[in-house]
Every structure is written in C-alpha cells, then in structure tokens.
N, C-alpha and C positions, 0 to 999 in steps of 0.2 A: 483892614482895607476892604475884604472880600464884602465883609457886611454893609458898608460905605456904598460898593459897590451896586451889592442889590436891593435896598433903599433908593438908590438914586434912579436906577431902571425902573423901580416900582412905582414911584410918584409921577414922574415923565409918562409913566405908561397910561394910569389912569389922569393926569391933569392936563396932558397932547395927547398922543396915539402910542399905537404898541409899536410900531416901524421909529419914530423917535425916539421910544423908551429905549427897546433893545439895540438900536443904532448907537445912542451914547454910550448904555453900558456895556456896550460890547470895548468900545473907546479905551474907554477908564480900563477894563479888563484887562488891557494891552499893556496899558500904561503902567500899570501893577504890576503886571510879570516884567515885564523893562526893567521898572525900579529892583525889583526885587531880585532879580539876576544879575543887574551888574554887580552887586557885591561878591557874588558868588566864583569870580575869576581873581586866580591868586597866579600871582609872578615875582616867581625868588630866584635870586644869582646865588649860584650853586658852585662847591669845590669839591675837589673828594678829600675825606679829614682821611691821612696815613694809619687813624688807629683799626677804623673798621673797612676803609676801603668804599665805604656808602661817601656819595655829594651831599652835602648839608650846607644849608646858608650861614650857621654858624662859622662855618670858614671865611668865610669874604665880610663876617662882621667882625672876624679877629684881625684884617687887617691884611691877610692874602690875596691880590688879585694881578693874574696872570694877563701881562698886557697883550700876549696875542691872541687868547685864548675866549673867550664869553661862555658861559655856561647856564642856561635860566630852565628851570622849570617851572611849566605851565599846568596848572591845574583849573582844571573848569572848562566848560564852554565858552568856543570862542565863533560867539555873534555879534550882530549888530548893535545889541546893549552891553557889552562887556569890552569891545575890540578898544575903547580908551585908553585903558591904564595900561595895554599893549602898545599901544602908537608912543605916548608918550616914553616909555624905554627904551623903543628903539631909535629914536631920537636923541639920547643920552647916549645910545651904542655907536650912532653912526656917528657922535664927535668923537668920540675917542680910536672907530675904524682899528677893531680888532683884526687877525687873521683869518677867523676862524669863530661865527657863530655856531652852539651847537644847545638845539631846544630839545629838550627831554619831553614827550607828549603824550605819554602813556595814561596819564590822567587827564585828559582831555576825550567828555563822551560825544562829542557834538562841533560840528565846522558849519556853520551857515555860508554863503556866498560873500557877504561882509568878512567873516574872519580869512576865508579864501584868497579874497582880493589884497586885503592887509598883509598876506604871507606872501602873495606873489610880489610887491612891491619891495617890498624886505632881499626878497633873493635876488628881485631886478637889481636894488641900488648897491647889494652887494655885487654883484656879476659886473656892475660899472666898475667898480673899484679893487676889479681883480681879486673879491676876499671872495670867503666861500660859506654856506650855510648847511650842516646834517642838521638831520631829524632821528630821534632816538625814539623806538618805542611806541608808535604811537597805533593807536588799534584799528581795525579790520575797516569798520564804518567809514570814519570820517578819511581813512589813505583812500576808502574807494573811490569817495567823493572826488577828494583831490586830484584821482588819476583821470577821471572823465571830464574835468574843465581843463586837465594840462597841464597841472603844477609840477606832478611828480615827473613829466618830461620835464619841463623846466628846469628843476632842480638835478634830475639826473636821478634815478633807481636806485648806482652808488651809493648815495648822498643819504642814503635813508636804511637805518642797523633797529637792532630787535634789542640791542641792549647797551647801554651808556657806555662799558667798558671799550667794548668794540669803535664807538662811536670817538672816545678820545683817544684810542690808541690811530684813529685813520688824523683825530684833530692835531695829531703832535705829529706825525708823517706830514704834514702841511707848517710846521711850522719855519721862518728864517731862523737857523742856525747861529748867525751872527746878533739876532738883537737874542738871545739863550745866554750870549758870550755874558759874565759877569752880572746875570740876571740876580738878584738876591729875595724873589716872591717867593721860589719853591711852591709852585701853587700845586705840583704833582711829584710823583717818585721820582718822574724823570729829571727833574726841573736840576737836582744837583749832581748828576752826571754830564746833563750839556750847560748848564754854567761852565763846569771845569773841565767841558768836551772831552769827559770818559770815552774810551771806547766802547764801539758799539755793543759787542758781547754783553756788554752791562745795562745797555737799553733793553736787550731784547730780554735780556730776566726780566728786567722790570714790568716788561711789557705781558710779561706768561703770567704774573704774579695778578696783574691787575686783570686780565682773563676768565682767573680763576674768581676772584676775589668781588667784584665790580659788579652790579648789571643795575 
C-alpha cells in the first residue's frame, strides 16, 4: 500500500502540481493507517480459570458466564479507526445489563477523543441504569488523558484499580445477593459459597486467595 501510495503522489505531482500531488497522498496515507489500525484492536470476555487464577477467554468459551458480572479485555488502541468493534459489544452488553462492567486496559497504549467519547457514553448509559463500570490497569498516558476531559471524574477515582484481582473483589462487593441464590455459572471462587450463601468467613478467604494470586 505504502508503494501505491508514493506512485500515486508522484504521478499527480508531475501530471497537475506538487500541492495536488502531496494533498492526495497525504489522503490515501491517512486512509492506510485507518485501514491498517482497525484491525489492530482486540476485545475478549474474560473469566478467571480456578487453575491459575489468570482471566482467559477460554473460560466464557467453555460455557461460564456470570450474569452480573462482564469482564472484557481491551487490547490495542482505542481511536476513531478502531472504536467499531467496541461499540458494537457494548450493545450486545447493554441488552443483557449486567451489574457490573469491568474493562481490563493495561494493554491499551493510546485513547484518542473518539475512544474518550465512546467510554463516556458507556458509563453514562450505565449510571442511567444504576449499573456500574471499573477500569483495571490501564497506563499512565492515556488515565491522564482521561482525567483532563473529565472522565475519571465521571467515572469516580474508586472506580479505577492497578490490578484485575482488586477490581473483581470491589465487582462482587456490588453484586445482588439474591440473583447469587442458586446461581449454577460458578464464574468465580466465590460464585459457590453465595449460591449456597456460605458464610462470610469463607468469602473473605476466598477473597485473600484471589489477592494473592490474580493481577
């Protein structure tokens, strides 16, 4: 494509002008990193598997998924060529209206104004519907970004952990107790002491375990 590119500048430039030539391929330039970026954003629903205590999408393709719970990691840059295959999942998320969205972003090197906008909307339509959205992990750059347009007010400072473990031990502190009652996903360690509403004692091991173990 790059060679496409300066062939096409080059002919334009000597057959009209050099303002013509370098105007379109400056165009096509654009249009090349576009294309060639959006593939570059990947978005997987994540569990944690009990053998290693790591989230893997393997889990929710075995069949596990926790209905209050949402779990997705986002890898990649999230701009104006990429933010698609974003939109459209959380349109698949908002029909089902979990508890508790929670995006893992640590592999995320880049936030443009487009992915900004797309993330405030996401915690708006969640905050209508009383659910709630963390952020896990995500680096220095693109939080700063965030905090000078006003999201990370928005979202609340809380709302945002350095490591996934921490993030679902605040996401199951949010969760209703009563839809837990006779739950059969087991999507976490906890999942079969509040099915059978163990007591507490037994959550909070669980919860030291995952601490330890999790990030």
């Amino acid at each position: 494509m790059d060679s496409v590119v300066l062939i096409v500048t080059f002919v334009l430039t000597v057959l009209i002008d050099l303002t013509t030539g370098v105007g379109i391929g400056l165009l096509l330039a654009i249009l090349s990193f576009v294309k060639l970026m959006s593939g570059t954003l990947k978005l997987s629903k994540v569990l944690p598997d009990p053998a290693d205590k790591l989230v893997k999408p393997e889990m929710v393709q075995k069949g596990s998924c926790c209905p209050q719970i949402n779990i997705y990691t986002i890898e990649g840059p999230l701009f104006f060529g990429t933010i698609e295959r974003l939109q459209e999942e959380i349109e698949e998320i908002m029909r089902s209206r979990p508890k508790v969205l929670l995006l893992r972003m640590s592999n995320v090197p880049f936030i443009d104004t487009s992915g900004e906008a797309l993330l405030t909307d996401i915690v708006k339509q969640f905050k209508v519907q009383n659910l709630q959205v963390l952020i896990s992990g995500i680096q220095q750059e693109p939080k700063e970004m965030l905090r000078k347009t006003g999201f990370i007010k928005l979202v609340g400072e809380e709302q945002f952990f350095s490591s996934t473990g921490d993030a679902i031990n605040k996401a199951l502190s949010k969760l209703d107790e009563n839809r837990c009652k006779g739950c059969k996903q087991f999507s976490f360690a906890e999942c079969t002491a509040r099915s059978k509403q163990v007591p507490k004692p037994a959550l909070l091991k669980q919860k030291r375990k995952r601490e330890i173990g999790l990030t």
